[in-house]
N, C-alpha and C positions, 0 to 999 in steps of 0.2 A: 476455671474458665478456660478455654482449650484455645490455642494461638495455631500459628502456621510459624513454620520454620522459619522461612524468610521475615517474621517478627523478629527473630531473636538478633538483635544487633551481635553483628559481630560470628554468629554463627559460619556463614562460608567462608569466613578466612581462619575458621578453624584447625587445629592439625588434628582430625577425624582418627587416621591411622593409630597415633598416640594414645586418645583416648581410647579408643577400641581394643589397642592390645591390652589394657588396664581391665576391662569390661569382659573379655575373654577369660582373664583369670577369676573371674566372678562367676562366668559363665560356669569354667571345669567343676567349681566346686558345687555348683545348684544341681548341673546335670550329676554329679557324683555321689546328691545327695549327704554332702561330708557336713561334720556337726559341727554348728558353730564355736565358737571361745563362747559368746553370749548368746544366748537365744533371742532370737528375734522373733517378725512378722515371716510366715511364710509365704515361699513365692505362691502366685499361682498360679494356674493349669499354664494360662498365655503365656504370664513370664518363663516359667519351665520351660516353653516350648520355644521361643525365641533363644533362650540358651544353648538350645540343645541347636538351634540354628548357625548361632555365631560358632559353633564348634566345625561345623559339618561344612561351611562355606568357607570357598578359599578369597581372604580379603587382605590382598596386598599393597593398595596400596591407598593415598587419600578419597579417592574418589570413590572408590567402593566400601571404604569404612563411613562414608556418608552417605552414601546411599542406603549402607546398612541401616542407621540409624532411622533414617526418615523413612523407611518401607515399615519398620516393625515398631516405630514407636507414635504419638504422640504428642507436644508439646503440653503443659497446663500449669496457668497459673495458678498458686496455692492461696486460696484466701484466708487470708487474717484477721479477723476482725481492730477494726481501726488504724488499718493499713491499706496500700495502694500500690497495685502492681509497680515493682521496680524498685521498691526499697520493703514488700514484705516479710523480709527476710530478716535475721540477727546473723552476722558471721562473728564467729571467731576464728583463732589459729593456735597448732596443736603441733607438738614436735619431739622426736624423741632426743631427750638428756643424752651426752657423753659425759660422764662424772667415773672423780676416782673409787674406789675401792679396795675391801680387802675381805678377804675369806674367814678370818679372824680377827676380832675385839683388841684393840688397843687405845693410847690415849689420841691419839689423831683418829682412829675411826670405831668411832660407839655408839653411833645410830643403826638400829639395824632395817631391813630389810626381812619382814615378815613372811614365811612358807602360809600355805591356806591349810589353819587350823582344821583336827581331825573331827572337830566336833561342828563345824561351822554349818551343816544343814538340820541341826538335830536340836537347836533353837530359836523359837519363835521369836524372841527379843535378842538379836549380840551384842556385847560392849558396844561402846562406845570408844573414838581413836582416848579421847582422855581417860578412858579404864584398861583399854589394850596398853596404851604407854605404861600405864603403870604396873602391868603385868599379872592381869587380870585372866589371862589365856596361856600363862607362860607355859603350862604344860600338855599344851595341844599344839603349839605351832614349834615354830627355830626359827632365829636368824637365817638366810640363805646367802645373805652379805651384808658388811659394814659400811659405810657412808660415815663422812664428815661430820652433817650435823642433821636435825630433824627437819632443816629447814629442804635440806634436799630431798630428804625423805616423802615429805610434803609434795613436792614438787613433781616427785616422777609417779607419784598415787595421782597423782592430778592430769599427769598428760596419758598416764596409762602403761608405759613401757619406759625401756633406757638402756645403753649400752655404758657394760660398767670394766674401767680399766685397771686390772687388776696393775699389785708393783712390778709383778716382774713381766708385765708387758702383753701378756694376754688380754683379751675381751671378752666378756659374757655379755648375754643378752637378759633383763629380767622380761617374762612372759607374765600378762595378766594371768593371774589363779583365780579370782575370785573376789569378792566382798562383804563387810560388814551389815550390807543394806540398810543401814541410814540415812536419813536425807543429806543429799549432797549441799552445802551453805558456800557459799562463794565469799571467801574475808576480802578478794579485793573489794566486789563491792560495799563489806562492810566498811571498809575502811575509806573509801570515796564516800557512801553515806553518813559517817562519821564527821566527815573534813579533813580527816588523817591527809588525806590525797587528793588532791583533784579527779575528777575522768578526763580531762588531759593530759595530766603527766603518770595516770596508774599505766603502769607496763610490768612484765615479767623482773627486769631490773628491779625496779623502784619495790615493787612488794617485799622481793627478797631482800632489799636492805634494808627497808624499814621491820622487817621481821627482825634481823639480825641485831641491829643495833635496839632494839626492847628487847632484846633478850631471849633463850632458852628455856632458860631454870624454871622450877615449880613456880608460881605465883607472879614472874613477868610475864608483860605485856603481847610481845612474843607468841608465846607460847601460848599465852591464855586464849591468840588470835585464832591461831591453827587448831586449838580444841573445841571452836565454833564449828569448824566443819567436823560434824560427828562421823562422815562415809570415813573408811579408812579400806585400806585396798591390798591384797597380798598375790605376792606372787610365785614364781617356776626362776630359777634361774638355768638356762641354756647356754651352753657353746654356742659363740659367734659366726657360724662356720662359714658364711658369706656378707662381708660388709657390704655389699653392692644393694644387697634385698634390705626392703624397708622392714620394721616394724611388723607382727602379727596383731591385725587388726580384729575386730570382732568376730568377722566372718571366716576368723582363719587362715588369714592370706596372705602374705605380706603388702606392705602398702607401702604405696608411690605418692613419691612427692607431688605435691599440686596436681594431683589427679584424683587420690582418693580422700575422701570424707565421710566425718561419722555424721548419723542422721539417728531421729530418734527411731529405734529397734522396735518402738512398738507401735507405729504407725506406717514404716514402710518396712520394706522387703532388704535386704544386703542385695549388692546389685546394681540395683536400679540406679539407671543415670538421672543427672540435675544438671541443668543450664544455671551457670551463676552468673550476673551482669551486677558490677558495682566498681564504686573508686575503692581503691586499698592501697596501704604502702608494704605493697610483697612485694617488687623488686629491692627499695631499699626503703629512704624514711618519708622518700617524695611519693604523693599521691598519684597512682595509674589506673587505666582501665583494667580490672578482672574480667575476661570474660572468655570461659571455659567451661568444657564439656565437664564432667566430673560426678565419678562413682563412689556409690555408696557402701563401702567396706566397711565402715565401726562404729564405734555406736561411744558413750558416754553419760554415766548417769548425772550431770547439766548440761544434755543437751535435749530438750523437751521441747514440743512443739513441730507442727509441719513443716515450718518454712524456719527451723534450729539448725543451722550448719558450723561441723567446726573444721576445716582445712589442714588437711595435715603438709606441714611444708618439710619436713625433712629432718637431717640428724643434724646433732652438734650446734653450737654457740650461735652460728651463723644463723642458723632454722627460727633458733629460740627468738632471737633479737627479733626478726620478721614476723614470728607465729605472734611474741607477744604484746607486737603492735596494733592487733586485728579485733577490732568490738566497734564492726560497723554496718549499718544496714544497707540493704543490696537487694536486687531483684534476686528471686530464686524460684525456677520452674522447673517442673518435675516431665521427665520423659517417661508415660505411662503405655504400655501396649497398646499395641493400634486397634487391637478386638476388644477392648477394655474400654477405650478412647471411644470408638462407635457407638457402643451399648451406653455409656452415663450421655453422650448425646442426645 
Protein backbone atom coordinates (compact mmCIF):
# COMPACT_ATOMS: atom_id res chain seq x y z
CA UNK A 1 0.00 0.00 0.00
CA UNK A 2 1.98 3.21 -0.85
CA UNK A 3 2.04 6.13 2.00
CA UNK A 4 3.32 9.81 1.52
CA UNK A 5 6.32 10.73 3.55
CA UNK A 6 4.69 13.08 5.77
CA UNK A 7 2.74 9.57 7.01
CA UNK A 8 5.73 8.30 8.32
CA UNK A 9 5.85 9.57 12.05
CA UNK A 10 8.87 10.75 12.92
CA UNK A 11 10.24 11.00 9.35
CA UNK A 12 11.44 14.99 9.24
CA UNK A 13 13.20 14.97 12.36
CA UNK A 14 15.06 12.54 10.73
CA UNK A 15 19.06 12.81 10.49
CA UNK A 16 18.73 12.23 6.40
CA UNK A 17 22.38 13.21 6.02
CA UNK A 18 23.43 10.04 8.25
CA UNK A 19 21.34 7.73 6.68
CA UNK A 20 22.38 8.76 3.29
CA UNK A 21 25.91 8.43 3.81
CA UNK A 22 25.21 4.66 4.82
CA UNK A 23 22.98 4.27 1.50
CA UNK A 24 25.90 5.90 -0.51
CA UNK A 25 27.96 3.04 0.33
CA UNK A 26 25.33 0.66 -0.97
CA UNK A 27 25.12 2.80 -3.69
CA UNK A 28 29.40 2.39 -4.85
CA UNK A 29 28.93 -1.05 -4.76
CA UNK A 30 25.54 -1.66 -7.02
CA UNK A 31 27.08 1.04 -9.45
CA UNK A 32 30.48 -1.19 -9.30
CA UNK A 33 28.54 -3.91 -9.97
CA UNK A 34 30.85 -5.83 -6.94
CA UNK A 35 29.65 -9.33 -5.80
CA UNK A 36 28.02 -9.99 -2.97
CA UNK A 37 29.40 -12.14 0.35
CA UNK A 38 25.64 -13.78 -0.49
CA UNK A 39 23.76 -13.38 -3.24
CA UNK A 40 20.84 -11.78 -3.24
CA UNK A 41 17.69 -10.28 -5.31
CA UNK A 42 19.11 -8.07 -8.01
CA UNK A 43 18.83 -4.49 -8.20
CA UNK A 44 16.85 -3.13 -11.03
CA UNK A 45 17.31 -1.05 -13.96
CA UNK A 46 15.49 2.10 -11.49
CA UNK A 47 17.37 1.06 -8.56
CA UNK A 48 20.69 1.00 -10.50
CA UNK A 49 19.88 4.11 -11.79
CA UNK A 50 19.06 6.08 -8.62
CA UNK A 51 22.44 4.63 -7.37
CA UNK A 52 24.35 5.66 -9.75
CA UNK A 53 22.50 9.21 -8.78
CA UNK A 54 23.38 9.33 -5.24
CA UNK A 55 26.94 8.97 -6.43
CA UNK A 56 26.97 11.79 -9.14
CA UNK A 57 24.90 14.37 -6.72
CA UNK A 58 26.62 16.58 -4.28
CA UNK A 59 24.59 15.98 -0.93
CA UNK A 60 25.83 17.75 1.96
CA UNK A 61 23.80 18.33 4.00
CA UNK A 62 20.28 17.37 5.95
CA UNK A 63 18.19 18.89 3.65
CA UNK A 64 19.25 17.55 0.61
CA UNK A 65 19.79 14.05 1.88
CA UNK A 66 15.96 14.34 2.25
CA UNK A 67 15.07 15.61 -0.55
CA UNK A 68 17.25 12.84 -2.04
CA UNK A 69 15.17 10.46 -0.62
CA UNK A 70 11.67 11.74 -1.40
CA UNK A 71 12.57 12.65 -5.20
CA UNK A 72 13.74 9.05 -5.97
CA UNK A 73 11.96 6.87 -3.74
CA UNK A 74 8.50 5.94 -2.64
CA UNK A 75 7.14 5.00 0.76
CA UNK A 76 4.99 1.28 0.87
CA UNK A 77 3.69 -0.59 3.33
CA UNK A 78 4.49 -4.30 3.22
CA UNK A 79 1.56 -6.38 3.80
CA UNK A 80 1.41 -9.33 5.87
CA UNK A 81 -1.16 -11.29 5.93
CA UNK A 82 -2.74 -11.11 9.60
CA UNK A 83 -1.09 -8.16 10.23
CA UNK A 84 -1.78 -4.31 10.31
CA UNK A 85 0.34 -1.57 9.28
CA UNK A 86 2.50 -0.46 12.13
CA UNK A 87 3.23 -3.43 13.87
CA UNK A 88 3.65 -5.79 10.41
CA UNK A 89 6.86 -6.31 11.01
CA UNK A 90 9.16 -8.87 13.43
CA UNK A 91 12.43 -7.06 14.41
CA UNK A 92 15.22 -8.37 15.83
CA UNK A 93 18.86 -7.36 16.81
CA UNK A 94 22.21 -8.55 15.69
CA UNK A 95 25.78 -7.54 16.86
CA UNK A 96 29.18 -8.50 16.26
CA UNK A 97 30.87 -10.72 19.34
CA UNK A 98 34.30 -9.30 20.74
CA UNK A 99 35.58 -12.74 22.32
CA UNK A 100 38.98 -14.11 23.16
CA UNK A 101 41.02 -16.34 21.11
CA UNK A 102 43.91 -18.31 20.00
CA UNK A 103 45.49 -19.47 16.85
CA UNK A 104 46.35 -22.61 18.42
CA UNK A 105 44.36 -25.61 20.49
CA UNK A 106 44.87 -25.82 24.15
CA UNK A 107 42.98 -26.61 27.20
CA UNK A 108 41.28 -23.11 27.75
CA UNK A 109 40.64 -22.95 23.85
CA UNK A 110 39.29 -26.16 21.91
CA UNK A 111 36.51 -25.05 20.17
CA UNK A 112 37.24 -24.33 16.96
CA UNK A 113 36.34 -22.00 14.37
CA UNK A 114 35.70 -23.75 11.03
CA UNK A 115 37.56 -22.49 7.27
CA UNK A 116 34.82 -23.21 4.31
CA UNK A 117 35.32 -26.84 3.55
CA UNK A 118 36.92 -27.74 0.03
CA UNK A 119 34.33 -29.76 -0.78
CA UNK A 120 31.29 -27.69 0.26
CA UNK A 121 29.61 -27.06 -3.14
CA UNK A 122 30.13 -30.55 -4.63
CA UNK A 123 27.24 -31.91 -2.21
CA UNK A 124 23.95 -32.00 -2.62
CA UNK A 125 23.24 -33.07 1.16
CA UNK A 126 26.19 -31.62 3.89
CA UNK A 127 26.54 -32.72 7.35
CA UNK A 128 24.98 -31.55 9.73
CA UNK A 129 26.66 -29.03 12.73
CA UNK A 130 26.12 -32.51 14.99
CA UNK A 131 28.26 -34.58 12.30
CA UNK A 132 30.66 -31.59 11.36
CA UNK A 133 31.33 -31.44 15.32
CA UNK A 134 32.13 -34.76 15.22
CA UNK A 135 34.47 -34.57 12.42
CA UNK A 136 32.81 -35.65 9.80
CA UNK A 137 34.56 -33.08 7.28
CA UNK A 138 37.86 -33.02 9.25
CA UNK A 139 39.67 -33.40 6.15
CA UNK A 140 38.22 -30.68 3.94
CA UNK A 141 38.14 -27.69 6.13
CA UNK A 142 40.88 -26.43 9.47
CA UNK A 143 40.32 -24.64 12.44
CA UNK A 144 41.00 -20.92 11.49
CA UNK A 145 40.77 -20.21 15.33
CA UNK A 146 40.01 -21.48 18.91
CA UNK A 147 37.41 -20.19 21.14
CA UNK A 148 36.54 -21.08 24.69
CA UNK A 149 33.59 -23.21 24.34
CA UNK A 150 30.92 -24.24 21.57
CA UNK A 151 28.63 -22.17 23.14
CA UNK A 152 30.59 -19.11 21.62
CA UNK A 153 31.02 -20.92 18.64
CA UNK A 154 27.39 -21.01 18.38
CA UNK A 155 26.84 -17.80 18.92
CA UNK A 156 28.98 -15.81 16.44
CA UNK A 157 27.58 -18.61 13.38
CA UNK A 158 24.48 -17.07 14.68
CA UNK A 159 25.10 -13.34 14.53
CA UNK A 160 27.42 -13.85 11.35
CA UNK A 161 30.83 -12.33 12.09
CA UNK A 162 33.08 -11.40 15.47
CA UNK A 163 36.08 -9.70 16.24
CA UNK A 164 38.53 -12.11 17.95
CA UNK A 165 41.21 -11.04 20.54
CA UNK A 166 43.99 -12.74 20.19
CA UNK A 167 46.58 -13.21 23.78
CA UNK A 168 49.01 -11.21 22.77
CA UNK A 169 46.79 -8.36 22.04
CA UNK A 170 46.07 -8.40 18.34
CA UNK A 171 42.54 -8.45 16.70
CA UNK A 172 41.22 -10.48 13.78
CA UNK A 173 38.02 -10.27 12.22
CA UNK A 174 36.10 -13.75 11.39
CA UNK A 175 34.46 -13.00 7.83
CA UNK A 176 31.28 -15.01 6.80
CA UNK A 177 32.67 -18.12 4.23
CA UNK A 178 29.86 -19.81 3.77
CA UNK A 179 27.34 -22.45 4.87
CA UNK A 180 26.16 -25.81 5.57
CA UNK A 181 22.57 -25.08 3.96
CA UNK A 182 20.35 -26.60 6.54
CA UNK A 183 17.58 -25.21 7.88
CA UNK A 184 18.26 -22.65 10.22
CA UNK A 185 16.02 -23.82 13.87
CA UNK A 186 16.15 -21.15 16.49
CA UNK A 187 16.74 -23.14 20.20
CA UNK A 188 15.82 -20.06 21.84
CA UNK A 189 12.62 -20.40 20.79
CA UNK A 190 12.82 -23.95 21.51
CA UNK A 191 13.43 -23.48 24.59
CA UNK A 192 10.66 -20.67 25.44
CA UNK A 193 8.22 -23.48 23.69
CA UNK A 194 9.58 -25.88 25.99
CA UNK A 195 8.96 -23.67 29.22
CA UNK A 196 12.78 -23.81 29.67
CA UNK A 197 12.37 -19.80 29.48
CA UNK A 198 9.85 -17.67 29.25
CA UNK A 199 9.61 -14.99 26.16
CA UNK A 200 10.09 -12.45 28.68
CA UNK A 201 13.05 -13.26 30.23
CA UNK A 202 14.69 -15.21 26.82
CA UNK A 203 17.58 -12.90 25.98
CA UNK A 204 21.21 -13.43 24.69
CA UNK A 205 22.42 -13.79 28.42
CA UNK A 206 19.94 -16.18 29.73
CA UNK A 207 20.32 -18.63 26.46
CA UNK A 208 23.91 -18.69 26.89
CA UNK A 209 23.65 -19.74 30.61
CA UNK A 210 21.30 -21.98 30.40
CA UNK A 211 23.26 -23.66 27.65
CA UNK A 212 26.32 -23.61 29.82
CA UNK A 213 25.08 -24.80 32.82
CA UNK A 214 23.33 -28.26 30.89
CA UNK A 215 26.31 -28.84 29.75
CA UNK A 216 28.82 -29.32 26.64
CA UNK A 217 29.55 -32.93 26.51
CA UNK A 218 28.10 -35.60 24.12
CA UNK A 219 24.63 -36.57 25.44
CA UNK A 220 23.95 -33.18 27.68
CA UNK A 221 21.41 -31.07 27.49
CA UNK A 222 23.49 -28.34 26.19
CA UNK A 223 24.65 -29.58 23.64
CA UNK A 224 22.07 -31.64 22.42
CA UNK A 225 20.15 -27.96 22.31
CA UNK A 226 22.67 -26.46 19.75
CA UNK A 227 22.55 -29.75 17.65
CA UNK A 228 18.87 -28.64 16.85
CA UNK A 229 20.00 -25.96 14.85
CA UNK A 230 21.53 -28.14 11.98
CA UNK A 231 22.72 -24.52 9.78
CA UNK A 232 26.32 -24.35 10.89
CA UNK A 233 28.45 -21.62 9.40
CA UNK A 234 32.22 -21.13 8.38
CA UNK A 235 34.41 -18.64 7.93
CA UNK A 236 37.71 -16.24 6.55
CA UNK A 237 39.66 -15.14 9.42
CA UNK A 238 40.99 -11.23 8.45
CA UNK A 239 43.29 -8.60 10.09
CA UNK A 240 41.43 -6.19 11.89
CA UNK A 241 42.88 -3.46 10.08
CA UNK A 242 40.35 -0.72 11.14
CA UNK A 243 38.04 -1.02 14.34
CA UNK A 244 36.19 2.15 13.46
CA UNK A 245 34.35 -0.02 10.19
CA UNK A 246 31.63 -2.39 11.14
CA UNK A 247 31.24 -5.89 10.22
CA UNK A 248 31.21 -7.14 6.43
CA UNK A 249 27.68 -7.61 5.80
CA UNK A 250 26.18 -9.61 3.00
CA UNK A 251 26.36 -7.03 0.40
CA UNK A 252 30.08 -6.71 1.16
CA UNK A 253 30.29 -3.61 2.98
CA UNK A 254 31.00 -2.84 6.13
CA UNK A 255 28.00 -2.17 8.39
CA UNK A 256 26.86 0.62 10.48
CA UNK A 257 25.34 0.48 13.62
CA UNK A 258 21.74 1.24 13.68
CA UNK A 259 21.57 2.17 10.25
CA UNK A 260 22.20 -1.08 8.44
CA UNK A 261 19.94 -4.30 8.41
CA UNK A 262 19.73 -7.70 7.06
CA UNK A 263 16.51 -8.29 5.07
CA UNK A 264 15.56 -11.30 3.43
CA UNK A 265 18.02 -11.57 0.16
CA UNK A 266 15.61 -13.12 -1.72
CA UNK A 267 12.93 -10.77 -1.84
CA UNK A 268 14.58 -7.43 -1.82
CA UNK A 269 17.52 -5.98 -3.37
CA UNK A 270 20.88 -5.01 -0.79
CA UNK A 271 20.33 -1.26 -0.60
CA UNK A 272 17.31 -0.43 -0.45
CA UNK A 273 16.06 1.74 2.31
CA UNK A 274 13.26 0.68 5.09
CA UNK A 275 11.46 3.17 7.36
CA UNK A 276 11.22 1.32 10.81
CA UNK A 277 8.61 2.84 13.47
CA UNK A 278 8.34 0.80 16.69
CA UNK A 279 8.95 0.80 20.69
CA UNK A 280 12.41 -1.01 21.38
CA UNK A 281 14.68 -1.04 24.33
CA UNK A 282 17.92 0.00 22.06
CA UNK A 283 18.95 2.90 24.05
CA UNK A 284 19.11 0.72 27.15
CA UNK A 285 16.48 -1.65 29.02
CA UNK A 286 13.73 1.24 28.98
CA UNK A 287 11.11 1.18 26.14
CA UNK A 288 11.73 4.23 23.34
CA UNK A 289 10.65 5.24 19.98
CA UNK A 290 12.64 3.41 16.93
CA UNK A 291 12.17 5.35 14.33
CA UNK A 292 14.77 5.38 11.37
CA UNK A 293 15.72 5.47 8.06
CA UNK A 294 17.66 2.22 7.54
CA UNK A 295 19.64 0.18 4.83
CA UNK A 296 19.44 -3.00 3.71
CA UNK A 297 23.13 -4.40 3.79
CA UNK A 298 22.77 -8.31 5.07
CA UNK A 299 20.86 -10.83 4.77
CA UNK A 300 20.63 -14.01 7.41
CA UNK A 301 19.30 -17.37 6.95
CA UNK A 302 16.30 -16.69 9.92
CA UNK A 303 15.49 -13.91 8.48
CA UNK A 304 12.55 -14.73 6.10
CA UNK A 305 9.65 -12.95 5.17
CA UNK A 306 9.01 -9.08 3.79
CA UNK A 307 8.47 -7.21 6.64
CA UNK A 308 11.83 -9.82 8.63
CA UNK A 309 14.27 -7.16 9.93
CA UNK A 310 17.21 -7.86 12.07
CA UNK A 311 19.06 -4.42 13.25
CA UNK A 312 22.52 -4.53 13.55
CA UNK A 313 23.51 -2.49 16.73
CA UNK A 314 27.16 -2.74 16.84
CA UNK A 315 30.45 -4.31 18.40
CA UNK A 316 31.08 -5.71 21.77
CA UNK A 317 29.09 -6.62 25.04
CA UNK A 318 27.34 -3.39 25.11
CA UNK A 319 25.71 -4.00 21.35
CA UNK A 320 24.98 -7.64 22.36
CA UNK A 321 23.03 -6.78 25.70
CA UNK A 322 20.81 -4.14 23.33
CA UNK A 323 20.72 -6.53 20.15
CA UNK A 324 19.70 -9.36 22.46
CA UNK A 325 16.83 -7.63 23.85
CA UNK A 326 15.05 -7.09 20.38
CA UNK A 327 12.02 -9.79 19.27
CA UNK A 328 9.47 -7.06 18.84
CA UNK A 329 6.91 -6.06 16.39
CA UNK A 330 7.09 -2.71 14.74
CA UNK A 331 5.91 -0.98 11.61
CA UNK A 332 8.28 -1.54 8.68
CA UNK A 333 7.97 0.29 5.19
CA UNK A 334 9.95 -0.27 2.35
CA UNK A 335 11.33 2.81 0.16
CA UNK A 336 10.78 1.43 -3.41
CA UNK A 337 11.81 3.71 -6.53
CA UNK A 338 9.55 6.35 -7.48
CA UNK A 339 9.34 4.79 -11.35
CA UNK A 340 8.52 1.49 -9.75
CA UNK A 341 6.20 3.21 -7.22
CA UNK A 342 4.13 4.93 -10.28
CA UNK A 343 3.95 1.75 -12.44
CA UNK A 344 2.27 -1.10 -9.33
CA UNK A 345 0.02 2.24 -8.90
Amino acid sequence: MPRSFDDLPGFSAEDHLAAFKVFVRSCEAIAAKAAPLRKGTIASAAFEAIAHAALREDVTDAAQARRFFETHFRPFDISVKGQVPGSNGFLTGYYEPLVEGSLTRSRDFAAPILARPDNLESLKLYPSRAEIEAGSIGSHTRPVVWLRDFVEVFLIQVQGSARIRLMDGRVKRLVYAGRNGLPYTSIGRSLIDSGEITEADMSLAALKQWIRAHGQNPGEAGLTLMHRNQSYVFFDLDADTDPQLGPTGGQAIGLTALRSIAIDRTIWPYGLPFWIDADLPWHSAAISAFRRLMIAQDTGSAIVGPARVDIFFGSGDDAGARAGDIRHAGGVTVLLPAVEGRTGE
